[in-house]
N, C-alpha and C positions, 0 to 999 in steps of 0.2 A: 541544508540537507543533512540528514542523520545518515553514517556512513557507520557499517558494521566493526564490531570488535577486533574483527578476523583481520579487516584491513588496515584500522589502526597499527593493529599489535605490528603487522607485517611491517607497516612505513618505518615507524617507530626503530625498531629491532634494523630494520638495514641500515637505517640514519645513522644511525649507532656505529655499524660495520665500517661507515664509510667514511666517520670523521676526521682520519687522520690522514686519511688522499686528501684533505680541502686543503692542505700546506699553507701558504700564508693569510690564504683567503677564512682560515677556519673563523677565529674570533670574530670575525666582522659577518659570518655570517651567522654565526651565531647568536650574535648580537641585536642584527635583523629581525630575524625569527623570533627571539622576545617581545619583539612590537605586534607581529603580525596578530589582527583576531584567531579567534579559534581554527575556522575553519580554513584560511587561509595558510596556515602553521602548518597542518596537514597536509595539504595538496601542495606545498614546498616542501618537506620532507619528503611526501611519497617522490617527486619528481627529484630531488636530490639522491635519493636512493640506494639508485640505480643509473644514475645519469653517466654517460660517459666522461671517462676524464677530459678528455678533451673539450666538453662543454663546461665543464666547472673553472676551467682554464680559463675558453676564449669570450665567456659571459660573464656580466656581472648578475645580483642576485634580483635587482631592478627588472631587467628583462624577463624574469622567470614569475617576477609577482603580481606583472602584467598581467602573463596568461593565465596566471592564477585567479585574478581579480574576474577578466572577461569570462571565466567559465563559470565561475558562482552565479555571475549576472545569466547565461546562459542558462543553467541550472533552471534556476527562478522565474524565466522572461518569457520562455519560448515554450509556444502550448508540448511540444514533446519531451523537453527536460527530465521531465520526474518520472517518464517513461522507460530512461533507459538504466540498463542494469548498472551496479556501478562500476565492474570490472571494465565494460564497455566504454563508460563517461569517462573513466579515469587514464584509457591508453588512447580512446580514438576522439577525444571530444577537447580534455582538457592537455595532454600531449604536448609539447612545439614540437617534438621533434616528428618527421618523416618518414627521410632516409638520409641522405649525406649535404641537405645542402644548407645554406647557412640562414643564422636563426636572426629575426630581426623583430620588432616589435609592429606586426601586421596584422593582428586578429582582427582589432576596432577598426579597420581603413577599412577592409573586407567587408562586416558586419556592416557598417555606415552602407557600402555602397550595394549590398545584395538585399539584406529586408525589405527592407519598405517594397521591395517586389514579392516578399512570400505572405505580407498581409492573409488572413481567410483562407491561404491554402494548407492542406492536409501534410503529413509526414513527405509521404509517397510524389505528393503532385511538387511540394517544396524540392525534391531532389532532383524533378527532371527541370525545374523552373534554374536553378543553380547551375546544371549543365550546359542551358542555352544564355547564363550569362558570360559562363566561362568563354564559351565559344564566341563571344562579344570580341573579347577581351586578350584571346592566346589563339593559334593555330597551329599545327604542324610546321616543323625547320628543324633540320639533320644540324647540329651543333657541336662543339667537342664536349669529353666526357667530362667536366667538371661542372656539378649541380649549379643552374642558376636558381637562387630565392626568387618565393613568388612574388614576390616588389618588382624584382630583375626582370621577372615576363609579364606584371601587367606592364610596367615601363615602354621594353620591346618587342611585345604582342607575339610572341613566339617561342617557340620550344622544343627540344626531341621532347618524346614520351615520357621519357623519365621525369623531365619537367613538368611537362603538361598536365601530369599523373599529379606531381607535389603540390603543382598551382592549385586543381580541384580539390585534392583533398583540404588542403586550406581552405578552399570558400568555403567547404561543405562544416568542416568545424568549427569556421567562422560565426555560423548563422548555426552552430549547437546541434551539427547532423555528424552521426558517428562515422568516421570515413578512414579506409587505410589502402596505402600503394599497394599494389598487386603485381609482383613480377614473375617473369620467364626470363631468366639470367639467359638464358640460351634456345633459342628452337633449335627441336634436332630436326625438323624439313628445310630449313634455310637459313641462311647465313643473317643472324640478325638474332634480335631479342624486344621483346617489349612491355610494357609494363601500361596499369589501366587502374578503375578502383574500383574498390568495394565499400558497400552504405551498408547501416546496419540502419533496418526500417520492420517497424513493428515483429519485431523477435527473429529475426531473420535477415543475413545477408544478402546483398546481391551485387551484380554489378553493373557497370559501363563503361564506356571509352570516353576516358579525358578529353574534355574539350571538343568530342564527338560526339552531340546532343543524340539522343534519337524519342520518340513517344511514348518508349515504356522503359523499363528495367530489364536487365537481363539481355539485350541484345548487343550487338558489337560488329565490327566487322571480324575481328577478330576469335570469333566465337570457333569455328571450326578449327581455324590453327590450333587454338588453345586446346582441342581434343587429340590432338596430336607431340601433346608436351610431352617432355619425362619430368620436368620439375616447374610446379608450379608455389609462388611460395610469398609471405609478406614478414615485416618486420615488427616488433612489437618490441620497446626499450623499456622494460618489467619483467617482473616473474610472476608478477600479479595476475593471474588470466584462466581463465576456465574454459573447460569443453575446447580445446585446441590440440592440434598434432603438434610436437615439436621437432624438428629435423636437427638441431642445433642451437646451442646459447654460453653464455657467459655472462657474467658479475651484471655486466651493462645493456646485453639486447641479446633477444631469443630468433631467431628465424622459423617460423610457422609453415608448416605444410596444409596447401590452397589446393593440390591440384586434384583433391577428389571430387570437388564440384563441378571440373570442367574435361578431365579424362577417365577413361578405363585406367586403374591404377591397381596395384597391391604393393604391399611390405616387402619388403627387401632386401636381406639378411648376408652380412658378410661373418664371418670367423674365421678367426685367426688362432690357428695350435702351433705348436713346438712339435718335432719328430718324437716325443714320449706322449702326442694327442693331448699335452696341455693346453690351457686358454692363456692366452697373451693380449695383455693388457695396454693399452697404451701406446697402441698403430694408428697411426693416422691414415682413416682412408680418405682418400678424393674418388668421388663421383666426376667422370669428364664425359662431357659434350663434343664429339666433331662438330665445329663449326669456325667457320671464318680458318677452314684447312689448318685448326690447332684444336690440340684437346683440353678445354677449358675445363675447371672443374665448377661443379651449380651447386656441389656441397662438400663440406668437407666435415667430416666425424671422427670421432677416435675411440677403438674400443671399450669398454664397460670390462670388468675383473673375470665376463663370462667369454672373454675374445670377442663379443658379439656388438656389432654397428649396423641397425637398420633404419631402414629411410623407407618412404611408400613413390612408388616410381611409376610414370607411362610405362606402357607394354609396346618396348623395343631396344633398339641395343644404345649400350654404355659399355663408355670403358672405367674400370674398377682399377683405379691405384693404390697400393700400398705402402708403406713405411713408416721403420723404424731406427733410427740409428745410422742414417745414410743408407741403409741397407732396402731393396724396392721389389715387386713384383708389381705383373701389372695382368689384367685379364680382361677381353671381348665378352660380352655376355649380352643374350636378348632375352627380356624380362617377358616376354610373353610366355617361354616354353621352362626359363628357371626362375627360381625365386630364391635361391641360397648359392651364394658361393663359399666354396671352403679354403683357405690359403695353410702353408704351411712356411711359417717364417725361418724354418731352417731353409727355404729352398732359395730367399730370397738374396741376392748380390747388391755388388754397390755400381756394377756397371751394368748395362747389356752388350753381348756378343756383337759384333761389326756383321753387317749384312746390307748384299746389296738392295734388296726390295723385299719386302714384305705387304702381300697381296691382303688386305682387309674390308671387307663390304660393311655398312654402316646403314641400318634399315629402319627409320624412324615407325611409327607407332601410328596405324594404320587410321586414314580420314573417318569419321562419324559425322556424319551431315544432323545435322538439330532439325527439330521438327518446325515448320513453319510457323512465323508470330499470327496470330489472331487480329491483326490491323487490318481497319478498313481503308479504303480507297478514299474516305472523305478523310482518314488521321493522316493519311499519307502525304496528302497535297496539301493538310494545312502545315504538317512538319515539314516539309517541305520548302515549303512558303516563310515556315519561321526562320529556318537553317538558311537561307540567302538573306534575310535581313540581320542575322547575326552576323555574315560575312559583310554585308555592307559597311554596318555600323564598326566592323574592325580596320577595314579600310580605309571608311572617312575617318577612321582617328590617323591613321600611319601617314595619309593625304597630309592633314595638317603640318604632322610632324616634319614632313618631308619639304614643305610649304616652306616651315617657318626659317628651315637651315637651309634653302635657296635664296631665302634672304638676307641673310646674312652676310656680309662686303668682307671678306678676308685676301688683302691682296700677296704679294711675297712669293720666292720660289715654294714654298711647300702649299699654295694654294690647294692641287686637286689632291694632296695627299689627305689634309684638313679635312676636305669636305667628304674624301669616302670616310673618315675616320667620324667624321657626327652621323654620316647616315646610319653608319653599324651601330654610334650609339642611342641612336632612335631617342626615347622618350629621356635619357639620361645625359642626351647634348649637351644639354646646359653646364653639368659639371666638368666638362672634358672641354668644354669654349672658355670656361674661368679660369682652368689650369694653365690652359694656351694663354690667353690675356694675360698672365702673370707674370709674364716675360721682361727681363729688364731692357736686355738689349738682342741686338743678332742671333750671340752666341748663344742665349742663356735660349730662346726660340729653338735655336737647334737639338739643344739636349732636351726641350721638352718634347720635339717634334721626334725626336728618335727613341725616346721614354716608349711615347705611346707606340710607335711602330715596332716594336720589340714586346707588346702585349698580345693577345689573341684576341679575337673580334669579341669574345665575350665578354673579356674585361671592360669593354667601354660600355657595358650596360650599367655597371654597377661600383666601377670606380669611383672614387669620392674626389674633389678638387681638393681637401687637406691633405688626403694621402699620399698624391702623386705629389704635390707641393715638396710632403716633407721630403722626400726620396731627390726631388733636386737641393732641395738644401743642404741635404746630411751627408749627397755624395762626393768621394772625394775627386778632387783632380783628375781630369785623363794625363797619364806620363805617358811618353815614347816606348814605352819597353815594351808593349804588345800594339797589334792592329786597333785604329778607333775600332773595325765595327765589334770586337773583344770587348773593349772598354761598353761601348752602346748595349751588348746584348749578356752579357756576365758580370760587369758591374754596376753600370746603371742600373737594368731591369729591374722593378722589385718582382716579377712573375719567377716563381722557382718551381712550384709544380703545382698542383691544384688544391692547395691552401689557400684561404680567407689572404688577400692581400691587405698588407696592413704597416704603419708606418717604423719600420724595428729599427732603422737604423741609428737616429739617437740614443736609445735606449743601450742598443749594444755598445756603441763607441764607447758610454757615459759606465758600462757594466764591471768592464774590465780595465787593471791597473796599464799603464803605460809598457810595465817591463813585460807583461803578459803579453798583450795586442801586438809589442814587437817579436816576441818569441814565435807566435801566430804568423805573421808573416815572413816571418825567416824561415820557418821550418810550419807548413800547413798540416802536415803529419801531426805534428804537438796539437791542435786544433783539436782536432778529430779522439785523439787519446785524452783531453782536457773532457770533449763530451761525455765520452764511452766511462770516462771515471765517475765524473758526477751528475747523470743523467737516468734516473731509474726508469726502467721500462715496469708497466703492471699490464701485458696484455691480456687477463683476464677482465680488464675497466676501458676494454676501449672498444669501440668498434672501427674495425679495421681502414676502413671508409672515410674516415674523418682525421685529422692534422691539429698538433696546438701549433697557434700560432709561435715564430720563433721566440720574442719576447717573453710571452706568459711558462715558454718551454723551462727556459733560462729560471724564472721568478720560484716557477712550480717545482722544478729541479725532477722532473717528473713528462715522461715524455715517448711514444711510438719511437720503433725502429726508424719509421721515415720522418717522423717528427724531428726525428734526431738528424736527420741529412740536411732538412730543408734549413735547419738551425745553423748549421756547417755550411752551407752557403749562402745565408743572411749573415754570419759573422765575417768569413771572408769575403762577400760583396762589400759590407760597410766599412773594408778595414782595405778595403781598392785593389784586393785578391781578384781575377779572373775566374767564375767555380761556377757549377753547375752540376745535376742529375744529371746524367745520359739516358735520354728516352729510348735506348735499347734495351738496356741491359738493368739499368735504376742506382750505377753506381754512382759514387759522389767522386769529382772530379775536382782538379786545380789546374791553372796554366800556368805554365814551367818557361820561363825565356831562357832559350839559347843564346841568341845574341839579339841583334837588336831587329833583325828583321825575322827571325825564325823561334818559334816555339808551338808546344804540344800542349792537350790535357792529358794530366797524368792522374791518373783512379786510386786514390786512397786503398790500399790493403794490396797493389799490385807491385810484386815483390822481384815481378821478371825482368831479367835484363836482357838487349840484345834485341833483334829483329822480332818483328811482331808476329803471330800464329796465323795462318793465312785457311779459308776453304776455298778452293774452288771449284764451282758449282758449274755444275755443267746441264744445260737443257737439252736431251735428245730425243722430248717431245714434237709432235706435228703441230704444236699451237703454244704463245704466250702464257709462259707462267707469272701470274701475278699475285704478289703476297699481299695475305690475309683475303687471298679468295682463291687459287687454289696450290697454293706451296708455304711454308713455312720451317723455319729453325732454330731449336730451342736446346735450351743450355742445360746439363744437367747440372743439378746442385741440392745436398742435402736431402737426395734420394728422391727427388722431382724436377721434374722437368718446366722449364720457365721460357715462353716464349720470346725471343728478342724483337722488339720494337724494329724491324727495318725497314719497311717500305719498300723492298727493293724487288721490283721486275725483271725477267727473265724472259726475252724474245727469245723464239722459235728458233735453234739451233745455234742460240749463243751462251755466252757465259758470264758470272759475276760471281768478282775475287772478292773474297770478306772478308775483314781484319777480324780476327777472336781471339778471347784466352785458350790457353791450353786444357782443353779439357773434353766430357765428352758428349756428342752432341748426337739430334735428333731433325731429320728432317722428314715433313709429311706433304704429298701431294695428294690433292683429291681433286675429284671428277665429280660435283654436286647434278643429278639425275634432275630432272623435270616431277617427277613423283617423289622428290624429297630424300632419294637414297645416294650414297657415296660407294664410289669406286676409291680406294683411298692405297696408295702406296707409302711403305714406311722403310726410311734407311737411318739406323745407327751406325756412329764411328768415332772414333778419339783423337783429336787434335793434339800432338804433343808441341812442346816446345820447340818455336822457331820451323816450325813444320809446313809444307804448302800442301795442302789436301787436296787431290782430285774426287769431286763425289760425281756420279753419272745419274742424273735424275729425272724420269719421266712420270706423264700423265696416264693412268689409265683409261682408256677409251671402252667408249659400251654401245651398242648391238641400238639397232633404232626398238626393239621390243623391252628394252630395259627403259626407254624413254616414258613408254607408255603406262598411263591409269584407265581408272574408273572411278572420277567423281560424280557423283550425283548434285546435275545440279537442279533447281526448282524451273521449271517451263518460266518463257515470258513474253512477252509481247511483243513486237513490232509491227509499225504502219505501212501499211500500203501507197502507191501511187496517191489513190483516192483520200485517203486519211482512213481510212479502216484499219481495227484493230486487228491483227491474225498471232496465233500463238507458233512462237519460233519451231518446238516439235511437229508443228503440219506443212512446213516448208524443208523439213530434212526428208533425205531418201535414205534407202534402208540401210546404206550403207555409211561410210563419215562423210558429214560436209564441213566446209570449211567455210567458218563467220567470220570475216573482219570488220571491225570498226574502224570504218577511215577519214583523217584527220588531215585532208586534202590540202596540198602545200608544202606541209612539217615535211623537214628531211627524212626521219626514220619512216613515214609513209612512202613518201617519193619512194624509199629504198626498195621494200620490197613490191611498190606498183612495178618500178624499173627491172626487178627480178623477173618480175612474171611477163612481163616483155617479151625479155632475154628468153623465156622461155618457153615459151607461146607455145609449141608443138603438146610440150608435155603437160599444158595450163589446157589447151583443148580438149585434150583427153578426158578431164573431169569440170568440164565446165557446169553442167547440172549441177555440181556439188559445191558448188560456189558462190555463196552471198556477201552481197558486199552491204555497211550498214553506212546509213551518209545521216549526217544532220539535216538536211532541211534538200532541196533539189540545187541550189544557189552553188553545192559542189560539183557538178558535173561539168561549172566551165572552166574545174583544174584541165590544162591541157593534160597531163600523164594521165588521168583519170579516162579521160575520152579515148587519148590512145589504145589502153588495157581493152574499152567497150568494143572499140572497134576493133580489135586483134580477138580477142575474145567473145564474138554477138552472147553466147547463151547463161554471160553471168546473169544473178538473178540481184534486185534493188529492191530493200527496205531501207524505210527510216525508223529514228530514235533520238532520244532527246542528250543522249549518253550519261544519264545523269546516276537515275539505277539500274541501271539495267550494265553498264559498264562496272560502277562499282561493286557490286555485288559478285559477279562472277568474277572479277577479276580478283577480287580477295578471297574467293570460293575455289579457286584455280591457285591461289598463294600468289600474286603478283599485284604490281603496284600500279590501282587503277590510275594514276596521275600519268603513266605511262604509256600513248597512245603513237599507233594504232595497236587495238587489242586484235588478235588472233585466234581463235576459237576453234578444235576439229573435234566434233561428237558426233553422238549419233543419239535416234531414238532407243528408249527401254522399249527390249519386246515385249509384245501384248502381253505376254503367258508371267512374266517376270510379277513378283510379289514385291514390288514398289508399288505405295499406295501415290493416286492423285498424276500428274502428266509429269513426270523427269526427263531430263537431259543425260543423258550420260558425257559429262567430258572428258573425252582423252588423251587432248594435250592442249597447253596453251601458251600465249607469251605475249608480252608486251614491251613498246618500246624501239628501240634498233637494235637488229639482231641480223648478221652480213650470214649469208647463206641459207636465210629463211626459206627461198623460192625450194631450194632441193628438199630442201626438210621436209618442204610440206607434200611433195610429189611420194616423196620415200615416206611418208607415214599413211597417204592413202592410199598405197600401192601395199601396205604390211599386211 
């Protein structure tokens, strides 16, 4: 392929920039590059570039000349190749990278097993043909937040979205289709986020839902959420790129703004003067999100020489943080009615005032219903028809799997631990049964078996049997001076936080002199001050998301701030130190013996003596506060505020003491609305030293008409006694009725059947309004189902197959169709209304178990 001047000169000229980050790797890779053909030289340059440090680090130059190799063949092979622009070929085709997850050599595994099905088909029909292998291949599963590689989820057939998203966009480049992640770091209507892809198909983007086949382009379930964004946005690791918004970037990766395709948006303007109406340069703003009851930020900017940081936003409210200098301001703002905020950094402080509640509403950016797809009734039943033989075919792979590690003869006390331990590793059993086999005697059994249990379920997808090997061999001794499970979970473990795990601990032992390594564990603090001296940070070369591995940290002399912790607790692991992150807070920690039966971790840079800082939290709420859904408390530091990791629950008229540093802090309760809005209480205050804090903290409660919307949903169908089809708007009355889908047996049905029992008098009142939807007639001989009929004669009985007709609306309502019985209370649009075609209006809905449904629903058609 002939590639333009422009883009040479650019690869060329950054190579250049960047040769003396390649630290010891440089000559060899330079050396490399001498061999490579013409065109291969180039598309190694261009992606050396700009690449993060941390991949120049944790790869070698091998893996990068792979993708380099499969793209040319791409290039050349595939009837669309020479179709695509080369800005495009060169971020979303020839690419490895993503977003954060680790890089392996899987183009040609992909390519082998996807072709040979796109034979004879076109751009367009090749993408939605790739979509229903994925879904072969991966499905939805809630997992933790450390990216698994798409090897890791074909392996174990599963993924959050974020995976799911990585998995497809790899098939799709795989087979030389331009494809990039698509995220919403945050919904402002509900507590969550998700991310999907975009294909660049004859001059034009579009999209879909990973491993969500459906018959055309552009459709999703997610499609209406998404008009409800304030950021929608992808990643691009270049500067190289055209025709794009950019929200954000540096040396290594730019973050692009997605979200005019998919909401009502505009530009979004902050400035920042001095009290003389100067421009002040070099404010960091954060854009935050409520969600998950913390103010998360979905972008973070800093001003330009003119004071000025703008972003293009949904139209609804953000909060707008500022700083400088530890110094903070922070501002409410709804982007529908302004489009500029002005700050004035004289006005801004290093703390906030102490206050008991601060009342704040949180109004996400109003539903836009999409126009209906052009599908017929015969695309529908054959997608249909495809989408359950893609589930099968992922099944009968998981069957086998599942097969073959039931036969497996493993006797010994840790039998059933074993076997939950292969099921989790599903298709990567094999390496984690060799590790276990390796065992010499009892003992050596034990520390394997509490290696692995000291892992997250993730890691058994893609551990390697060298890796864990090496980490029993290089570990040292359990001594008496701490607890085993100490020793088991802080110095065995090699998981330190969501870094590439990988074998450091010979390495290190073998790094450092004898007089050093003792110095190290006499005094851990030396540690830490040995890093911080010889460890360069470049965070304009990294994206923030990504970790060198410890070793190559050490090698590179070059290394992230957390790079640098993770480093500080593989040296003290390998050196039989006790240490860890604290997944509160992210400090880096050491265990300190007292005597022989008593000791602490003690947090590197914590200088305080004496009794520890104490909050206590007081609930004088009518309901369960539970963190990260609706309470939270965050630390301030360096003029922001940083959520602490807790976990910690708060029943209804009790309390929970928390150990903290002294300093000052922020806690947020919120009330997440059915229509997507927040009732949100906010209390600052300052923890001094050795201090027990009383905070008094409630829920804000709301009014049943703040519960309520108006979505628009599309009419649909349901059958009759007979099998007749009737459309759901000619079975409402004028007023709301109320649809459930019931799921005869499950508890969370049983629950609210058993409400409306209990409630019979006030379930009479509105029996007309009452449809219940059953799969097939075979449920009526749930006993509670009969009783409801019989207590109730004038409910009304349709059927449904629950398949679309549950999905749809339940993700049209923002809820999770897997979640059944769905609950539904609409009504018809009146005649006279300028809605084209038969609408529903939805006014509330839910799914799932939900204790107190019966009254809800009395009190919302009584409003």
């Amino acid at each position: 392929m002939v590639y333009t001047g422009e883009v040479k000169q650019y690869a060329n000229s950054k190579f250049i920039e960047v040769l003396d980050l390649l630290g010891y790797k440089k000559e060899d890779i330079i050396s490399k590059l001498s061999l490579c053909k013409e065109e291969e030289k180039f598309l190694m340059e261009y992606l050396y570039s700009e690449m993060p440090l941390s991949d120049i680090s944790n790869y070698d130059f091998e893996l990068f000349h792979r993708y380099v190799k499969h793209a040319i063949f791409l290039r050349e092979n595939t009837p669309w190749g020479r179709e695509i622009p080369e800005d495009i070929f060169l971020n979303y085709v020839l690419h490895y990278r993503i977003n954060n997850e680790a890089i392996e050599d899987c183009r040609k595994i992909f390519y082998d097993m996807i072709y040979p099905r796109l034979e004879g088909k076109s751009m367009h029909e090749a993408i939605l043909e790739v979509n229903y292998w994925c879904a072969e291949h991966a499905t939805y599963k809630s997992t933790d937040e450390r990216t698994a590689s798409p090897l890791s989820v074909l392996r174990c057939a599963y993924g959050r979205c974020g995976e799911e998203s990585t998995f497809t966009v790899t098939a799709l480049r795989s087979v030389g289709i331009p494809a990039r992640q698509i995220y919403t770091p945050r919904w402002a209507h509900c507590d969550d986020n998700h991310a999907w892809v975009e294909v660049w198909c004859q001059g034009k983007w579009h999209y879909l839902g990973a491993c969500e086949p459906e018959s055309v382009l552009d459709k999703g379930w997610f499609t209406s959420a998404a008009s409800r964004a304030m950021v929608v946005h992808s990643r691009v690791f270049s500067s190289y790129f055209k025709n794009e918004e950019i929200i954000s970037g540096n040396e290594s990766v730019n973050t692009i703004s997605n979200i005019n395709k998919y909401a009502d948006s505009k530009i979004f303007s902050v400035k920042v003067i001095n009290s003389k109406n100067q421009p002040v340069e070099d404010v960091m703003v954060r854009f935050e999100i409520l969600n998950y009851s913390e103010l998360s930020p979905v972008a973070i900017l800093h001003t330009d020489e003119k004071g000025l940081a703008s972003i293009r936003l949904g139209l609804g409210t953000i909060a707008v943080h500022i700083a400088k200098d530890n110094r903070f301001i922070y501002k409410i703002v709804d982007t529908k009615v302004s489009e500029e905020l002005i700050f004035n950094i004289d006005d801004s402080a290093d703390y906030e005032e102490e206050i008991e509640a601060q009342a704040i509403d949180i109004v996400p950016p109003n539903d836009k219903r999409m126009p209906p797809y052009n599908i017929t009734e015969e695309e529908k039943a054959k997608h249909k028809e495809r989408f359950a033989n893609c589930n099968k075919i992922r099944e009968e792979k998981i069957s086998k799997i599942i097969k073959s590690i039931d036969e497996i003869q493993y006797s010994g006390k840790y039998h059933s631990e074993i076997r939950d331990i292969l099921l989790s590793a599903m298709g990567n059993y094999l390496e984690i049964l060799e590790f276990l086999n390796s065992h010499h005697n009892e003992e050596d059994l034990d520390k394997r078996v509490n290696l692995l249990m000291c892992l997250s379920k993730k890691d058994y997808i893609d551990s390697k049997y060298e890796i864990l090997s090496s980490h029993i061999d290089s570990t040292v001794d359990f001594n008496n001076n701490y607890p085993k499970e100490i020793y088991f979970k802080y110095v065995l473990c090699p998981r330190i936080y969501l870094e590439k795990i990988t074998a450091f601990r010979k390495p290190i032992i073998s790094y450092f002199s004898d007089d050093l390594k003792n110095s190290f564990k006499r005094n851990p603090r030396k540690l830490w001050k040995h890093i911080e001296e010889n460890i360069i940070e470049f965070p304009n070369h990294e994206y923030e998301e990504l970790y060198t591995t410890p070793v190559e940290t050490l090698k590179m002399a070059a290394g992230s701030i957390m790079s640098k912790k993770i480093l500080f607790v593989a040296i003290c692991r390998s050196l039989g130190i006790p240490a860890r992150i604290n997944s509160s807070d992210l400090a880096i920690e050491y265990y300190s013996c007292l005597n022989e039966s008593e000791g602490s971790f003690v947090k590197i840079g914590d200088e305080v003596n004496g009794k520890a800082s104490q909050v206590l939290i007081n609930n004088t709420s009518n309901a369960d506060l539970k963190y990260y859904q609706n309470w939270t408390i965050a630390l301030l530091e360096k003029g922001a505020y940083r959520t602490l990791a807790l976990g910690r629950d708060i029943f209804e008229g009790e309390k929970a003491n928390i150990n903290v540093a002294p300093s000052h802090y922020r806690i947020l309760t919120s009330n997440r609305l059915p229509n997507g809005s927040l009732f949100v209480n906010k209390y600052t205050f300052e923890v001094k030293a050795e201090e027990v804090k009383t905070v008094d903290i409630t829920l804000r409660e709301a009014k049943i008409s703040d519960m309520l919307e108006n979505y628009e949903l599309q009419d649909f169908n349901l059958r009759d006694d007979n099998g007749v089809r009737i459309q759901a708007s000619q079975l409402m009355k004028d007023g709301k009725s109320i649809l459930i889908w019931i799921e005869e047996g499950k508890e969370p049905t049983e629950h609210i059947l058993n409400e409306i029992i209990a409630m019979k008098q006030d379930f009479m009142s509105i029996k007309d309004q009452i449809i219940f939807i059953l799969r097939d007639r075979s449920a009526m001989e749930n006993k509670t189902l009969q009783k409801v009929y019989e207590l109730i004669p004038g409910i009304k009985t349709y059927y449904d197959d629950f398949y679309e007709n549950v999905n749809t609306i339940a993700r049209r309502m923002y809820l999770d169709p897997d979640k059944l019985p769905l609950v539904l209370i609409s009504s018809r649009y009146d005649k006279d209304s300028n809605i084209d075609g038969n609408s529903i209006n939805g006014i509330y809905a839910c799914s799932g178990y939900n204790v107190g449904l019966g009254e809800l629903l009395i009190k919302i058609t009584r409003e």
